[in-house]
C-alpha positions as CSV (number, residue, x, y, z in Angstrom):
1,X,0.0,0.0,0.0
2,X,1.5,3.4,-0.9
3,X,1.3,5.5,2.3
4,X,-1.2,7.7,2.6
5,X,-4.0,5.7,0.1
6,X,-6.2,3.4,1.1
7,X,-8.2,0.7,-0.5
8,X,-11.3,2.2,-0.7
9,X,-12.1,3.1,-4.7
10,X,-15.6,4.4,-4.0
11,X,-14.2,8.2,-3.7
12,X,-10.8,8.3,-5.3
13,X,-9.4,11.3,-7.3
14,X,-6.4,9.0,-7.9
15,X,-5.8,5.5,-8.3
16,X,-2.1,3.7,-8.0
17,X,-1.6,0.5,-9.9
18,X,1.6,-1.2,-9.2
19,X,2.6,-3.1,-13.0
20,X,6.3,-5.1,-12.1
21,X,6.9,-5.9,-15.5
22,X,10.6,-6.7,-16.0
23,X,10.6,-8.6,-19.6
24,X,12.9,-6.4,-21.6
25,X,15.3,-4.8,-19.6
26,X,18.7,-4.6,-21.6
27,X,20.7,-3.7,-19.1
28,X,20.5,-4.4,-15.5
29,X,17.5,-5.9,-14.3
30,X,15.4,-5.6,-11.7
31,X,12.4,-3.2,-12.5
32,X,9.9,-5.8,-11.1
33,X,11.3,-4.9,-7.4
34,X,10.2,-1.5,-8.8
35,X,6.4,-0.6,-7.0
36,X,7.6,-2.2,-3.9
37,X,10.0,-0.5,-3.2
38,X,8.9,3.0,-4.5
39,X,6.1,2.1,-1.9
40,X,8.4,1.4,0.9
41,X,10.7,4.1,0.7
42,X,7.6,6.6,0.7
43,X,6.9,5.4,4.2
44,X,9.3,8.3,6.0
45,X,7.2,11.0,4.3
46,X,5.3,13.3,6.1
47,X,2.0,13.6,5.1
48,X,1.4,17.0,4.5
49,X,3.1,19.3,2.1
50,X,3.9,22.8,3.1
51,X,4.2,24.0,-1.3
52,X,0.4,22.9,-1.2
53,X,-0.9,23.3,2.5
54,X,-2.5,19.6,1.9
55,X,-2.4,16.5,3.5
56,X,-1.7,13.8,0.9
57,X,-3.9,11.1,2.8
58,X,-7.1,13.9,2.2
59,X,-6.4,14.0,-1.6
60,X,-8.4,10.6,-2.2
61,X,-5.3,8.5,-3.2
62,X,-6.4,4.7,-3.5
63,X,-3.8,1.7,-4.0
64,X,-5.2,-0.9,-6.4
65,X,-2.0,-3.2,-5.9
66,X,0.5,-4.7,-8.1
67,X,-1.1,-5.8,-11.8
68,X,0.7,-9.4,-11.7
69,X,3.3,-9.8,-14.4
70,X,3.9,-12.6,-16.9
71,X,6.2,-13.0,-20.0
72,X,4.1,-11.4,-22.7
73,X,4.7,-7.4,-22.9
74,X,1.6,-6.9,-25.7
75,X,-1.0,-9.1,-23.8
76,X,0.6,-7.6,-20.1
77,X,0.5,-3.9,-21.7
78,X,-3.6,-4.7,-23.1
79,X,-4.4,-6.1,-19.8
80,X,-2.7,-3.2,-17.8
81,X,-4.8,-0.7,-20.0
82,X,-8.0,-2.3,-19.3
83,X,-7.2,-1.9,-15.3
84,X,-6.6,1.7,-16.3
85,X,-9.5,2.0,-18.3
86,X,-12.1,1.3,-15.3
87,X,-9.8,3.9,-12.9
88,X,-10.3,6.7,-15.8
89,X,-14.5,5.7,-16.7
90,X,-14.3,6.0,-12.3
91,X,-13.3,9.4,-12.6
92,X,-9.7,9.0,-11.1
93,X,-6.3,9.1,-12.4
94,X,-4.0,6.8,-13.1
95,X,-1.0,6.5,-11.0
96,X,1.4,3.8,-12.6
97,X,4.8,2.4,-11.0
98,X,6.9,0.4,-12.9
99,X,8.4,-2.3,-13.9
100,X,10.1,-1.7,-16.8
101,X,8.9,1.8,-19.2
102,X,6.9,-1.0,-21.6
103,X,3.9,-0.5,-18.8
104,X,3.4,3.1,-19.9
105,X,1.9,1.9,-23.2
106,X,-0.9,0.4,-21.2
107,X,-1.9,3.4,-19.4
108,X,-1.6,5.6,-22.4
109,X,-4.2,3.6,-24.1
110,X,-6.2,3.7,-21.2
111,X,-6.1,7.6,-20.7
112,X,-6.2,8.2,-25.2
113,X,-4.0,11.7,-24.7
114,X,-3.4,14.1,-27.1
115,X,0.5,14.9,-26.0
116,X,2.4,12.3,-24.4
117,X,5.3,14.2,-22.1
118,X,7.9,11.8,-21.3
119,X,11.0,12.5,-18.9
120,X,13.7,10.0,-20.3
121,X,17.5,9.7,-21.0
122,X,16.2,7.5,-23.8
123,X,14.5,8.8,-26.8
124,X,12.5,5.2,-27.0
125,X,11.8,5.3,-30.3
126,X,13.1,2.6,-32.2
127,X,11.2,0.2,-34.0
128,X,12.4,-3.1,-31.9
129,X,15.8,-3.7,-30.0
130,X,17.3,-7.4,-30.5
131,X,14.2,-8.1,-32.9
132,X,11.6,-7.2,-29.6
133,X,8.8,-4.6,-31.0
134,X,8.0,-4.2,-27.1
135,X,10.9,-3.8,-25.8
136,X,11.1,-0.9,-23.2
137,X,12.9,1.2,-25.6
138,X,10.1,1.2,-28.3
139,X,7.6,2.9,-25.5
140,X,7.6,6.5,-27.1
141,X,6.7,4.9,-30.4
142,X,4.2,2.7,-29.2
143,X,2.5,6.0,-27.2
144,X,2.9,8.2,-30.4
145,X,0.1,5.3,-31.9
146,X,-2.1,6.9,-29.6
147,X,-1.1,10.5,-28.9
148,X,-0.8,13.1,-31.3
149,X,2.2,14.5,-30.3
150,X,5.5,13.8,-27.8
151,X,7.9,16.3,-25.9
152,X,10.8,14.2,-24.6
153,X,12.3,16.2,-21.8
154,X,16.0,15.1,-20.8
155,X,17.2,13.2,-23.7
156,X,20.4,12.3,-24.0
157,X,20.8,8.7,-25.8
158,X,19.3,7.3,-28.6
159,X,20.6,5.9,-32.4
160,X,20.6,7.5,-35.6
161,X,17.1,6.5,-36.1
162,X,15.8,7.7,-33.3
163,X,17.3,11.0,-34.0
164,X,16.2,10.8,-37.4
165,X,12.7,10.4,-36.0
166,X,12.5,12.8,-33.2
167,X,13.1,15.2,-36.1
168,X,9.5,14.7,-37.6
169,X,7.2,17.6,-36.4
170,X,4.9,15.2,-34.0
171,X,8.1,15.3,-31.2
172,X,9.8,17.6,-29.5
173,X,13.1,16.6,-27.7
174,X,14.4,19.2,-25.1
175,X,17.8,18.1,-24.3
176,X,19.1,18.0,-20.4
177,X,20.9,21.9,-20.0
178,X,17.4,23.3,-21.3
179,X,14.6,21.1,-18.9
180,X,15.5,24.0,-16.7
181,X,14.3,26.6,-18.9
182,X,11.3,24.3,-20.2
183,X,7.4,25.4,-19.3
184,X,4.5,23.6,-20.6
185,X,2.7,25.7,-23.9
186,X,-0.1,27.5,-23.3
187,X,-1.9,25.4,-25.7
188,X,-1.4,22.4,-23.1
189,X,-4.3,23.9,-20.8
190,X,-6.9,22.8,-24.1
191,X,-5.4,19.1,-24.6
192,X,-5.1,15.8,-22.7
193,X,-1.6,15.1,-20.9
194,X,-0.2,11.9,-20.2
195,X,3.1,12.5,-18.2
196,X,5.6,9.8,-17.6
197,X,8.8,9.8,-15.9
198,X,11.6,7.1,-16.4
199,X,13.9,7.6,-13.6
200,X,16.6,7.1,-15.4
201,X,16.0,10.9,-16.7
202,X,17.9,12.2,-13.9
203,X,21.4,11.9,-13.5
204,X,22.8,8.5,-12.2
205,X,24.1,10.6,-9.1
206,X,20.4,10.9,-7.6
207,X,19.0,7.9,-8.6
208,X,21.6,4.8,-9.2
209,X,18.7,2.0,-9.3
210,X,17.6,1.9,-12.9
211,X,18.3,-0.6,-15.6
212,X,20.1,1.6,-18.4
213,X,21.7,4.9,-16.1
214,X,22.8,7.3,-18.1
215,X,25.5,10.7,-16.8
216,X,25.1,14.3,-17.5
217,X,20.9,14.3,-16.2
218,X,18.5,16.3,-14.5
219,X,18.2,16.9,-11.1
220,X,16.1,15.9,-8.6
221,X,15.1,19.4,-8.2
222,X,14.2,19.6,-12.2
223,X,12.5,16.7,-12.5
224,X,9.9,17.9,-9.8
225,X,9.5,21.2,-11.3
226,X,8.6,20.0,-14.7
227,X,6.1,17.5,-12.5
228,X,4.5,20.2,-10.9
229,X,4.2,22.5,-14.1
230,X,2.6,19.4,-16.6
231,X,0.5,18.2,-13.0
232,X,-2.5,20.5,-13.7
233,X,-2.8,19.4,-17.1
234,X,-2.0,15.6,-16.9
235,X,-4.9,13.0,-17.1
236,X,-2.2,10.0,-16.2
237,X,0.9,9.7,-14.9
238,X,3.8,7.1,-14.3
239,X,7.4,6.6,-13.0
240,X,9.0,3.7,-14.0
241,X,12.2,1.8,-14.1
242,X,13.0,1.9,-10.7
243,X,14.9,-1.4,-9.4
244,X,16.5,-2.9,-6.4
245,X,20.2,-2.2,-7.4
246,X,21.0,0.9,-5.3
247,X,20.3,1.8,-1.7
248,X,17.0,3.0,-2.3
249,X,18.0,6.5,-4.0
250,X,16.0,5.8,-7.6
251,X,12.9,4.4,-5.1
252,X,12.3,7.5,-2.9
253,X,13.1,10.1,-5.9
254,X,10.6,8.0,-7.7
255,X,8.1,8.3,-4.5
256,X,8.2,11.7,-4.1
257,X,7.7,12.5,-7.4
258,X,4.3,10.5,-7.5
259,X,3.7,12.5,-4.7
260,X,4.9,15.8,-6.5
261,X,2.3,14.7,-9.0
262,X,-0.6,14.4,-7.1
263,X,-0.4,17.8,-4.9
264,X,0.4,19.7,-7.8
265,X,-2.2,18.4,-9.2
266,X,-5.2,18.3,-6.5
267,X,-4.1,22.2,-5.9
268,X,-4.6,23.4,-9.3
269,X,-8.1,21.7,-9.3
270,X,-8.6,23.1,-6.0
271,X,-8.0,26.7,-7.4
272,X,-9.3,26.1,-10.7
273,X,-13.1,25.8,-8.5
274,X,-12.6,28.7,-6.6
């Protein structure tokens, strides 16, 4: 249970689904430990959040577990969207933790945005790796199938190809040294936001546990302001790639970013009705 949610679905605004899929990983393995632990190392948080003046236990958080995993990425990621599907007809958001980034396919089907704004050191756009058209490092084609446009914030690896195809008008890539200066366009306040965050967008130094680490990333600090700006807009969010091979570093960043999410997001609505 992520502390701070509870069970009870009846009355959420937002819904976590843990989704341990670790299939793909090309690297170091290990992204199935990945909800676990990002729901253990949010334990020492306090509840409330001085940014926000809100309690994150009032915000209407619910914990739908861990999706149970298997071998089969397509079937896992179509299963996974139909979970997400019944938190978005609910009325709640979708709050996935990974397991490899291949899970953020399911929840972009489920939430059918029209940008999909993706923190990575990865541009994720290749066609297949080692001959796998789901491997984690296809998930920013795969969500392009479904959104009409991507913004890749923190980019920093990727192969001719990918470059070649982050050059089409439909993406935007906004390279590490200028996520600082990044704000969402004004045109994002009339379009559906997904947001997803591989952890691996920020610099090895602050988060160690992720399959494919990459130097010269964001900070912590970056990657919760450009959570808190796309928060007001987002209808789903994830953080993914989180495993157990650090002392818990990638898991807590991870943690309080989900948390970042969600009072960011519960405070724009809040003002938004006043």
């Amino acid at each position: 249970m992520f502390p701070g949610a509870t069970t009870d679905r009846s009355a959420s605004s937002y819904v976590v689904v843990g989704a341990p899929l670790d299939v793909s990983t090309s690297f170091r393995p290990g992204a199935r430990f990945g909800p676990e632990r990002v729901r253990r190392f949010a334990g020492t948080f306090e509840d409330y959040d001085r940014a926000t003046d809100q309690s994150f236990s009032d915000l209407g958080v619910a914990d739908h577990g861990d999706v149970h995993a298997w071998n089969d990425a397509a079937e896992y990621c179509e299963y996974l969207a139909s979970v997400c599907r019944d938190v978005v007809c609910d009325g709640a958001i979708p709050l996935t933790i990974g397991g490899e980034h291949t899970v953020s396919v399911g929840a972009v089907r489920a939430v059918d945005p029209d940008v999909f704004v993706v923190c990575d050191a990865h541009l994720d756009l290749r066609e297949a790796y080692d001959g796998d058209p789901w491997s984690h490092s296809t998930v920013t084609r795969h969500a392009l199938d479904v959104a009409d446009e991507g913004v890749i914030l923190g980019a920093r690896s990727g192969c001719e190809a990918e470059w070649a195809r982050a050059a089409e008008a439909d993406v935007t890539v906004v390279e590490p040294e200028a996520v600082g200066d990044w704000t969402p366009p004004a045109e994002f306040a009339e379009r559906d936001v997904y947001l997803s965050v591989d952890v691996d967008a920020a610099d090895p130094a602050y988060a160690p546990g992720t399959g494919t680490p990459e130097p010269f990333g964001l900070t912590s600090r970056e990657l919760r302001s450009v959570v808190r700006a796309v928060a007001p807009h987002a209808a789903g969010f994830d953080v993914v790639e989180v495993n157990d091979r650090d002392d818990g570093q990638a898991a807590v960043l991870a943690a309080k970013l989900l948390r970042a999410f969600v009072f960011a997001h519960a405070d724009a609505n809040a003002n938004a009705g006043e």
